[in-house]
C-alpha positions as CSV (number, residue, x, y, z in Angstrom):
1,X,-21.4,9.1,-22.7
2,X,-23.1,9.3,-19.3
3,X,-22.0,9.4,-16.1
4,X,-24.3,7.8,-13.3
5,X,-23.5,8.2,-9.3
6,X,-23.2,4.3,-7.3
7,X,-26.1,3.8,-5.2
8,X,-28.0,0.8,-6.4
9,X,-26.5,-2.6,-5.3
10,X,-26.6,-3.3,-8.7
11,X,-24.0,-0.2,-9.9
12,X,-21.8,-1.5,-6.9
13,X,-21.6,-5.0,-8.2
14,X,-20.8,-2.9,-11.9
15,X,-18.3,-1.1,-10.1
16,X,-16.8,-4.3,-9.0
17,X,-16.6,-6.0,-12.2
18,X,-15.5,-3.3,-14.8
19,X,-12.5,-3.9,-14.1
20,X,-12.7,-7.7,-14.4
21,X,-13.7,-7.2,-18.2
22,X,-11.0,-3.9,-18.9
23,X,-8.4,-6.7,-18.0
24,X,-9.8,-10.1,-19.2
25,X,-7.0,-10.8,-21.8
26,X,-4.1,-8.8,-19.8
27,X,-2.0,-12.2,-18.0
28,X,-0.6,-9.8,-15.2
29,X,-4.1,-8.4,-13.8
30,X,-5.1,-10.4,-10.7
31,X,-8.5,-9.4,-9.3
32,X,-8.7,-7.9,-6.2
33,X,-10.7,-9.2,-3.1
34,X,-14.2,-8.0,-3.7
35,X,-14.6,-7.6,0.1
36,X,-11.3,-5.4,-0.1
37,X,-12.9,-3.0,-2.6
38,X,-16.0,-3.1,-0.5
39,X,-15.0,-2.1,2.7
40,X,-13.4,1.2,1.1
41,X,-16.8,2.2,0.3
42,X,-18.4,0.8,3.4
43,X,-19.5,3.6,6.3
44,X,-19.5,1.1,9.0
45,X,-16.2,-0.9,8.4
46,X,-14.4,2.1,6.8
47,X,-12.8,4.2,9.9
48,X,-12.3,7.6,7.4
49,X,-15.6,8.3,6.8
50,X,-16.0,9.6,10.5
51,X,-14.0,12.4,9.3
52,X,-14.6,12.3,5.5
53,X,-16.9,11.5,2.6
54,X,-17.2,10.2,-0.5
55,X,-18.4,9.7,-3.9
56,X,-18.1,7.5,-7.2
57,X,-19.2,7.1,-10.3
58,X,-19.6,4.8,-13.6
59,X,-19.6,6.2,-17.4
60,X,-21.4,4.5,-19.5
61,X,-21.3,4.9,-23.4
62,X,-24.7,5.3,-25.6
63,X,-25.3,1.7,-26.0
64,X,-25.4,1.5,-21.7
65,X,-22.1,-0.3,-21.4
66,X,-19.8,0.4,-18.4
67,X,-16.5,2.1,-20.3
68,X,-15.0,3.3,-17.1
69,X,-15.2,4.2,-13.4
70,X,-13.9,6.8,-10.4
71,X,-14.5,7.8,-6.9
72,X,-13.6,11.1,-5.3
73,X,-13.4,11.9,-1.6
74,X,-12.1,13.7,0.9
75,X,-10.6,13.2,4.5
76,X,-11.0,16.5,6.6
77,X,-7.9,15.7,8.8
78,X,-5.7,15.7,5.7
79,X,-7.3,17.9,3.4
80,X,-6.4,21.5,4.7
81,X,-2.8,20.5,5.9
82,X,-1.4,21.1,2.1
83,X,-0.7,24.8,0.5
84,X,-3.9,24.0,-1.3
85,X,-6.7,22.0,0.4
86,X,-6.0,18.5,-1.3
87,X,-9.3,15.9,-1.7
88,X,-8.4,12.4,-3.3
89,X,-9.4,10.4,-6.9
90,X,-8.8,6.9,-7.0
91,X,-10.2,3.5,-8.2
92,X,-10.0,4.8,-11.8
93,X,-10.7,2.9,-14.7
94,X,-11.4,3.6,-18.1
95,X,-11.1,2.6,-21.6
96,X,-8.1,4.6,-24.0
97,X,-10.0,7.0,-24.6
98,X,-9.6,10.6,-23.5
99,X,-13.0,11.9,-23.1
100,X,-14.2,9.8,-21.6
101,X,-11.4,10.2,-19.2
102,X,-12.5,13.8,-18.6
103,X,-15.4,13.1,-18.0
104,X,-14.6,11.0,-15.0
105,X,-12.3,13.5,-13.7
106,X,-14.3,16.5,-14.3
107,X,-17.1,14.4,-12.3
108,X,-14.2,14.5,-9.2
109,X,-13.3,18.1,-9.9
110,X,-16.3,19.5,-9.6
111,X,-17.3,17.4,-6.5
112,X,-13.8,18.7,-4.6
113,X,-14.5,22.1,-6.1
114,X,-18.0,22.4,-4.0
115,X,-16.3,21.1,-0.9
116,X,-13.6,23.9,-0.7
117,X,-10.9,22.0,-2.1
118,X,-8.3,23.4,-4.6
119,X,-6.5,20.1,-5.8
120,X,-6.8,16.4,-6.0
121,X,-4.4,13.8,-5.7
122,X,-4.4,10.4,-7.6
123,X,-5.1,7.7,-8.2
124,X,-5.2,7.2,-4.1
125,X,-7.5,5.4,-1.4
126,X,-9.9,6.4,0.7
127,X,-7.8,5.0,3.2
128,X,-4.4,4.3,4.3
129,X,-1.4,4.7,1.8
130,X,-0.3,1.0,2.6
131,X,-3.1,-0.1,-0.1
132,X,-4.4,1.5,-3.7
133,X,-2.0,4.0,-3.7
134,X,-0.2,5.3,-6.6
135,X,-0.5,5.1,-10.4
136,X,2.0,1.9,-11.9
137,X,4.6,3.8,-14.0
138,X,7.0,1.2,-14.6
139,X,7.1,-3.2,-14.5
140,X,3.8,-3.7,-15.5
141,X,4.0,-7.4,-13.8
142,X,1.5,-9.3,-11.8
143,X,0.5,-6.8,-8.8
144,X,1.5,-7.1,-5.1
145,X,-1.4,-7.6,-3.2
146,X,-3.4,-3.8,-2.3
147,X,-1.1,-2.4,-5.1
148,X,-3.3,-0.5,-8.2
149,X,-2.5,-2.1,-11.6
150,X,-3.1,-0.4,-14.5
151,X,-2.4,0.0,-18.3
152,X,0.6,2.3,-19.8
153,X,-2.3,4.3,-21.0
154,X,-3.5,5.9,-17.6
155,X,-0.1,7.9,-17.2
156,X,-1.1,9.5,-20.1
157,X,-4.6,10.0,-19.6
158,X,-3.9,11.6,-16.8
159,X,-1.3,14.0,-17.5
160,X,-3.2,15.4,-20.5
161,X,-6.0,16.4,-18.1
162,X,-3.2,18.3,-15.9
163,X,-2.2,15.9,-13.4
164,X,1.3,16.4,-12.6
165,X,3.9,14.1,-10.7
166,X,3.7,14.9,-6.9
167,X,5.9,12.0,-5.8
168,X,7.1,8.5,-6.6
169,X,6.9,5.5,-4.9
170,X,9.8,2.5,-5.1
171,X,9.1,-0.8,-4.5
172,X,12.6,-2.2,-3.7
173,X,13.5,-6.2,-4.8
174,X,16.1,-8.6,-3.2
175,X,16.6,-12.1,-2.8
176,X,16.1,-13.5,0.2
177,X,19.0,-15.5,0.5
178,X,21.1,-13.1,-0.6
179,X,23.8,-12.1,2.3
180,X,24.3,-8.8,3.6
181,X,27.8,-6.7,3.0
182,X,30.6,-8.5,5.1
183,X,30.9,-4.8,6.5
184,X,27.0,-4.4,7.3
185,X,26.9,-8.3,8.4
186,X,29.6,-7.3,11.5
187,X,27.1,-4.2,12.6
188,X,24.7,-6.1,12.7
189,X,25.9,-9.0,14.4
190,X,27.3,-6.6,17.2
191,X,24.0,-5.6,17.7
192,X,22.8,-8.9,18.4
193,X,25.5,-9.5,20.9
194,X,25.0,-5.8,22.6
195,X,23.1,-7.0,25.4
196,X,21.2,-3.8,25.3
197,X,19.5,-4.6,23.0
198,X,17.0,-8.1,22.3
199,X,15.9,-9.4,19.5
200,X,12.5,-11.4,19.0
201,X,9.6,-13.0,16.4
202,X,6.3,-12.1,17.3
203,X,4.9,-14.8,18.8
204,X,1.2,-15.2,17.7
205,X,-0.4,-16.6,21.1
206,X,0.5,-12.9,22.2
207,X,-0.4,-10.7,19.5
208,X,-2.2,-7.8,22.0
209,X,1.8,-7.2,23.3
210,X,3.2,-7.1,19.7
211,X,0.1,-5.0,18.6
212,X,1.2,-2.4,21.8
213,X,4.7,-2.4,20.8
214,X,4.1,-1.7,17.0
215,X,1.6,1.4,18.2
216,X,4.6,2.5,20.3
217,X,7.2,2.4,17.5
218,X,4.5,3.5,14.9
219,X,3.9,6.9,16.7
220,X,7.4,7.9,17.2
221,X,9.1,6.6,14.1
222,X,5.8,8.7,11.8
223,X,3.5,10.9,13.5
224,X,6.2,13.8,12.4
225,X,5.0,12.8,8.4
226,X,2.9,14.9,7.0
227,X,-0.8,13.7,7.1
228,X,0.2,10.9,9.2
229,X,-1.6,10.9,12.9
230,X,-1.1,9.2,16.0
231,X,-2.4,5.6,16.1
232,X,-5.1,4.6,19.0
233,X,-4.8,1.4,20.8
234,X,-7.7,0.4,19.1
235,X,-6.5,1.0,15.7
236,X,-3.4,-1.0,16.3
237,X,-5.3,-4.3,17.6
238,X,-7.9,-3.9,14.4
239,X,-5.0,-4.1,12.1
240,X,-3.4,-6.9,13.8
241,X,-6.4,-8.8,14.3
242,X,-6.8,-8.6,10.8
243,X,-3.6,-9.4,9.7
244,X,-3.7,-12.3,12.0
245,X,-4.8,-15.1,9.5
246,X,-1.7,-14.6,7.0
247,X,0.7,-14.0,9.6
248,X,3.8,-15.8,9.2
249,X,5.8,-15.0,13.0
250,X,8.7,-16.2,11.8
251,X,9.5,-13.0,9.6
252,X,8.0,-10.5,11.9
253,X,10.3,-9.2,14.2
254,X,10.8,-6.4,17.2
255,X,13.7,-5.0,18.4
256,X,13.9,-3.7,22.4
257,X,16.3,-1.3,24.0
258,X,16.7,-2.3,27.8
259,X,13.4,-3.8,27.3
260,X,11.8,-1.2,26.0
261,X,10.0,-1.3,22.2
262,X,12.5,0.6,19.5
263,X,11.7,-1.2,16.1
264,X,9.4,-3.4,14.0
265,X,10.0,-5.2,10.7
266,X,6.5,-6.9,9.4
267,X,7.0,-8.8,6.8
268,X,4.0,-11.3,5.1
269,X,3.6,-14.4,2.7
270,X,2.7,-12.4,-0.9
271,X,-0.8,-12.8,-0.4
272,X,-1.6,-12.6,-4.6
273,X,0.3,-15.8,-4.8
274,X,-2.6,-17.3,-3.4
275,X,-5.6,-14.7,-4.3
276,X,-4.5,-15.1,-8.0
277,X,-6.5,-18.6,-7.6
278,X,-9.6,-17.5,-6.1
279,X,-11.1,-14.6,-8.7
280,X,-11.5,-12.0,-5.6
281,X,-14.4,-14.2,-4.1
282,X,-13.1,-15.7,-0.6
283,X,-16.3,-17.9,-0.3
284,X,-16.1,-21.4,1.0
285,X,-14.6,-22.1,-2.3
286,X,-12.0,-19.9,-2.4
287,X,-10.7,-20.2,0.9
288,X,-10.3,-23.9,0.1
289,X,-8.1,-22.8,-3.2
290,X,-6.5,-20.3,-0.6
291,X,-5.6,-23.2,1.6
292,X,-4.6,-25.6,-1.1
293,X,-2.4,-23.6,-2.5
294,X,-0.6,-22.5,0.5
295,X,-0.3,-25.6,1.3
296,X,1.6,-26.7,-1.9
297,X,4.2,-23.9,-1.2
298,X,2.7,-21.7,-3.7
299,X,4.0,-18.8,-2.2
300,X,7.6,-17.7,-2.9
301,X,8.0,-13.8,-2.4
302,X,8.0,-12.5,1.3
303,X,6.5,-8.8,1.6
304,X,7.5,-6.4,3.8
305,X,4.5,-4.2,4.5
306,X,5.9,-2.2,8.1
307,X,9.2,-1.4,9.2
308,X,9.8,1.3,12.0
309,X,12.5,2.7,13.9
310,X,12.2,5.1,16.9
311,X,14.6,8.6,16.0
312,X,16.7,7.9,19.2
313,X,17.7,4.7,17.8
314,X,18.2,5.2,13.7
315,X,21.4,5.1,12.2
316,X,22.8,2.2,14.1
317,X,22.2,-0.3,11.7
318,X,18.8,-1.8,13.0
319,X,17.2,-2.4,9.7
320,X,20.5,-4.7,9.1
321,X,20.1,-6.6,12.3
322,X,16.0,-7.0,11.3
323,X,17.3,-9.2,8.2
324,X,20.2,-10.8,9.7
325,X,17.8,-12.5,12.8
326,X,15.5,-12.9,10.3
327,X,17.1,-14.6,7.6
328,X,18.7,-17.1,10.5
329,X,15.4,-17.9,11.2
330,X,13.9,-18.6,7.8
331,X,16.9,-20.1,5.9
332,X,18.6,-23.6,6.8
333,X,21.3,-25.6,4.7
334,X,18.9,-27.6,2.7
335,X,15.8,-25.3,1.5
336,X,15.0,-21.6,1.8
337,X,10.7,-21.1,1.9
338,X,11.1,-17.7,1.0
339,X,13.1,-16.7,-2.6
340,X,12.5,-12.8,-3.0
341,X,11.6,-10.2,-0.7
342,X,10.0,-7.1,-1.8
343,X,9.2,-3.8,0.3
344,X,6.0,-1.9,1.1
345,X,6.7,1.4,-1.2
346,X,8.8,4.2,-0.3
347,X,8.2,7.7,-1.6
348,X,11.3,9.5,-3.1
349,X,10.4,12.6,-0.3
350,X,12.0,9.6,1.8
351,X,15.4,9.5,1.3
352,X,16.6,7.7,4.6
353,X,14.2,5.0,4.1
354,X,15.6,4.9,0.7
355,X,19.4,4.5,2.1
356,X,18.2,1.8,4.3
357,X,16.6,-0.2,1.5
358,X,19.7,0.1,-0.3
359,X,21.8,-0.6,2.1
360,X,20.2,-3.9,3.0
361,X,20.4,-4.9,-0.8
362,X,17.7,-4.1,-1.9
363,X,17.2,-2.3,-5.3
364,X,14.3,-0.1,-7.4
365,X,11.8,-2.7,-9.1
366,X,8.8,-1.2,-9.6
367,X,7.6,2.4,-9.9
368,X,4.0,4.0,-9.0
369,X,3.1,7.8,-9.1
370,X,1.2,9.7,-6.8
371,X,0.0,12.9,-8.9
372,X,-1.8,16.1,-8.1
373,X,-4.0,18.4,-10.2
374,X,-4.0,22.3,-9.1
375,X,-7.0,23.3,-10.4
376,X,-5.8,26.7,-10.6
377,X,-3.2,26.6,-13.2
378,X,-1.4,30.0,-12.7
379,X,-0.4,28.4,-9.3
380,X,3.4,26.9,-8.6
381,X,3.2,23.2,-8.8
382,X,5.4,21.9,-6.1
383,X,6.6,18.2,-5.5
384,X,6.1,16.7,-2.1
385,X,8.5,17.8,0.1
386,X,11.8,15.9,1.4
387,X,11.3,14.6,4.8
């Protein structure tokens, strides 16, 4: 076996469609977009790599076939804020076979090693933890769109090379028409009623305000997190300008005190309901399939990706009120668009965003890992801390 570092068009196209073979009888796996995987590794489009680097890799076997594939990388702003300076190892694929799993994680190791760094999470991104992020532990189902899906295999793969759990991530479930409590119904609705306090769907035509108002919310609801820093104004019109074309602004919603910004619930239309029909290729093609099948309704699951509430205002039951104006939008007598409703992952360090999704109805239905491998063994392995 032989490991050979991406730098050829050709090995990035490899890199691309490995996984496309490791998966080709597995019904769950749905391809990613390629342009998705590409823009991780893409110095121009790829904001981290003003404060970071990167590296990956394929392993090939003696006959020159691709049997697996990693990338390592660091971001300096997060690196040296753990005990141990942490880099990251992520896109990981590989065959069952646990050499050739070393290999691919000795390849990161000794990368991170030379870079001052004493540990390495994984599988992670080379980006923001909204998107390939975590190893699937549990419901091996079709993926949400950005989440890694993987094999049974990998958990053990890992773990034999010393990676260790370092915190896990729930993906809570509910249905969409399900009501709230009777008792969490009333809090809400006395919210909505409080005239304090306003209510309101983004409204597309305006998206620079909404963008504003989510920066606003965004730094003082998670800027305390570890790793997390403060978002530009810059950074929050890129991400809604990009999220633009999927938005759905019936099931996005703000929440003002005396007309000032307090909260945000984003939710979207499960994008790999529709990028299950275009094999990760958006060409003209597939942005016709895209459209056709959105068209036909083929989307059924809504996904909250974003939810934030400013500290002066948690614990009043806002995250209640969010699905209550919500749900009176989206539901009528005759026909609800929406069936299930999943949530953007929350780590178990999290246990208020935990209560919340609970107390909303919603309930544990898939699992991922984030793990971390000390590289000096003698030292106390610690979970992530509760926050």
């Amino acid at each position: 076996m032989h490991l050979h570092e991406v730098v050829s068009p050709a090995q990035e196209q490899e890199f691309l469609s490995f996984p496309v073979r490791l998966y080709q009888h597995d019904p769950n796996y749905i391809r990613p977009l390629d342009r998705d995987i590409q823009q991780v590794f893409n110095r121009e489009k790829n904001r981290y790599f003003r404060h970071g680097e990167l590296i990956r890799w394929l392993l090939v076997d003696e006959s020159g076939k691709t049997i697996g594939r990693v990338a390592a990388f660091i971001n300096e702003r997060t690196a040296r804020t753990f005990e141990q300076p942490t880099g990251g190892m992520g896109f990981f694929e590989c065959i069952d076979d646990q050499r050739a799993a070393n290999l691919l994680l000795n390849a990161c190791r000794e990368w991170l090693v030379a870079r001052g760094m004493e540990a390495m999470d994984g599988p992670v991104n080379f980006g923001d933890r909204d998107q390939w992020w975590g190893l699937l532990i549990d419901n091996f189902g079709p993926p949400l769109y950005g989440q890694n899906y993987n094999p049974p295999y990998y958990r053990r793969l890992l773990e034999a090379y010393g990676f260790q759990l370092y915190f896990n991530q729930f993906t809570y479930f509910r249905k969409v028409a399900a009501p709230l409590s009777p008792q969490y119904q009333q809090q809400a609705q006395q919210l909505l009623d409080n005239p304090a306090y306003s209510f309101e769907h983004m409204r597309l035509r305006n998206l620079p305000k909404y963008a504003e108002d989510f920066r606003q919310v965004y730094n003082k609801a998670w800027v305390k997190h570890q790793g997390v820093k403060e978002m530009t104004v810059e950074q929050a019109h890129n991400i809604m300008r990009k999220l633009r074309p999927v938005l759905d602004e019936k099931v996005c919603w703000f929440a003002y005190f005396r007309g000032e910004p307090i909260g945000f619930f984003i939710a979207l239309p499960e994008l790999n309901e529709l990028f299950r029909y275009v094999n990760g290729n958006l060409n003209w093609l597939g942005k016709l399939r895209f459209a056709f099948y959105r068209w036909r309704g083929a989307v059924r699951t809504l996904t909250g990706i974003a939810f934030g509430i400013t500290p002066e205002h948690q614990g009043i039951g806002l995250e209640m009120t969010f699905i209550l104006a919500a749900s009176k939008v989206v539901q009528d007598r005759h026909k609800v668009q929406y069936e299930d409703f999943v949530m953007n992952w929350i780590g178990d360090f999290n246990p208020k965003m935990m209560s919340v999704a609970e107390k909303i109805g919603g309930s544990i239905w898939r699992t991922h890992a984030t793990f971390r491998c000390l590289f000096d063994r003698s030292k106390e392995f610690k979970r992530a801390e509760i926050i």
